[in-house]
C-alpha positions as CSV (number, residue, x, y, z in Angstrom):
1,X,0.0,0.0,0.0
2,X,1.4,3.3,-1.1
3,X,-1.3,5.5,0.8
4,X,-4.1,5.6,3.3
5,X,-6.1,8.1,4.3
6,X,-9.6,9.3,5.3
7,X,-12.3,11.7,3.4
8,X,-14.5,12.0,6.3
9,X,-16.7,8.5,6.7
10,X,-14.7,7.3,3.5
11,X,-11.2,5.3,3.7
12,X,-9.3,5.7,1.1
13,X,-6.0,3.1,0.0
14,X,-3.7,3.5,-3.2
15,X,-2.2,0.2,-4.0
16,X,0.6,-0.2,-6.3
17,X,-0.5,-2.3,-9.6
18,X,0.9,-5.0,-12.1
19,X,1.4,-2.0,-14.7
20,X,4.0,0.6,-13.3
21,X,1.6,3.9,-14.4
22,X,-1.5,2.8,-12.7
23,X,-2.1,2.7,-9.2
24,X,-5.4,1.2,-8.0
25,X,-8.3,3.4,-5.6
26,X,-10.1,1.4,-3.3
27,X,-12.7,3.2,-1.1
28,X,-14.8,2.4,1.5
29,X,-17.0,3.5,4.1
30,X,-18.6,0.6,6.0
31,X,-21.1,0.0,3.5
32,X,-20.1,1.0,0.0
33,X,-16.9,-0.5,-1.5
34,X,-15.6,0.4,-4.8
35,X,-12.4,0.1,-6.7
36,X,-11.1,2.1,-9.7
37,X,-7.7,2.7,-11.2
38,X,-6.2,6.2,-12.2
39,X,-2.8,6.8,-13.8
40,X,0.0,7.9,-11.3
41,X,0.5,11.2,-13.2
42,X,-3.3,12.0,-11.9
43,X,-3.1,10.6,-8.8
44,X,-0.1,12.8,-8.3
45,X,-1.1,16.0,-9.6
46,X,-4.8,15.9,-9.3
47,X,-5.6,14.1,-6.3
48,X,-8.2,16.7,-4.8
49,X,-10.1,16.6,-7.6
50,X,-10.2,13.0,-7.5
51,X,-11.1,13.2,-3.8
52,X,-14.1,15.3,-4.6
53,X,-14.9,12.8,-7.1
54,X,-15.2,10.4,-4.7
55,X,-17.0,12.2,-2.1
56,X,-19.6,12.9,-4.5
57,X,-20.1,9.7,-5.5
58,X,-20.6,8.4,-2.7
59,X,-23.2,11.4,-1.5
60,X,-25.3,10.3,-4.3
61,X,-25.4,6.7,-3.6
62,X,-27.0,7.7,-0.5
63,X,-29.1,9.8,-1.8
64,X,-30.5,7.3,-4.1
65,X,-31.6,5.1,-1.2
């Protein structure tokens, strides 16, 4: 594991991959679990927006319940 952190309810890990420009995102806050994969370059220099991105997502998956 290259990182862990928190986004409020939400814990976030980025794992190394097989492919050396790819890292994977695994999220998860007790009930929801996803997984996605972004390029290191993104991860690196656009990490807040891919925080929000997540937030969000997750917001509205509540929402729809």
């Amino acid at each position: 594991m290259l990182d862990s952190y928190k986004l409020g309810s939400i814990s976030v890990e980025i794992r190394e991959t097989d492919h050396p420009n790819k890292l994977k995102v695994v999220c998860n806050d007790g009930n929801y679990r996803s997984e996605f994969t972004v390029r290191k370059y993104e991860y690196e220099n656009y990490k807040r927006h891919m925080n929000q991105r997540i937030k969000n997502a997750y917001d509205e998956q509540y929402e729809e319940e």
